[in-house]
C-alpha positions, 0 to 999 in steps of 0.5 A: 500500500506504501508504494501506491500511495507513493506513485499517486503523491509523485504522480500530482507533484508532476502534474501540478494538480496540488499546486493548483489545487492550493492556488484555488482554495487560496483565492476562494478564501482571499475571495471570501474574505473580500466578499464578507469585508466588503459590507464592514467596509461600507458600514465603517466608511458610512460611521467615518463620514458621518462623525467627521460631518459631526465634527465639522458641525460642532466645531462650526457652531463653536466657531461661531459663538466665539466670534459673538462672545468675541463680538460682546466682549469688543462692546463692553470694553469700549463702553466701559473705556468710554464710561469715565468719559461720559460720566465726565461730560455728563457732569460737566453738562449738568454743571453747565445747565443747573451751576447752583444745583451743583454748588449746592450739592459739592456743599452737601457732599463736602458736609457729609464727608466732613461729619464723616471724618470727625466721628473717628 
């Protein structure tokens, strides 16, 4: 039985019948896998594409309230540099309107902080 089995084995080393044999099972597998990756692919690619867009959404709503939070602080910085200003004007003004009302009133202040200061 040993030398039939023998003369088969050297009869498909000849004929390439186990080369090509193995060449087939090799490309049904490597078939089979692209086949069943294919899907798997699609579906990651799909997932991959929708968190980039994800992204891109957040990080352009993000973009956008920093430029209105940017914008917001720009306004209350220049109104609070021009508040001394106004203030000034608006006193200067009502000096100019009402001069014996503000008399009056740098007296009572004068006053107020004088009784302030001789009680300690």
């Amino acid at each position: 039985m040993h030398n039939g089995t023998t003369s088969t084995l050297e009869g498909i080393a000849q004929d390439g019948t186990l080369q090509r044999g193995v060449r087939q099972v090799g490309d049904t597998l490597h078939d089979t896998i692209d086949k069943v990756a294919e899907p798997v692919q699609s579906a990651v690619n799909r997932v991959s594409n929708t968190a980039h867009e994800s992204v891109n959404k957040v990080a352009n709503s993000v973009r956008s309230a920093a430029s209105r939070v940017d914008e917001q602080a720009r306004r209350v910085r220049d109104t609070v540099r021009e508040l001394p200003h106004q203030a000034a004007d608006h006193a200067r003004d009502y000096v100019r309107i009402r001069p014996l009302q503000a008399i009056g009133a740098a007296f009572v202040m004068g006053w107020l902080i004088g009784r302030l200061g001789a009680y300690r």
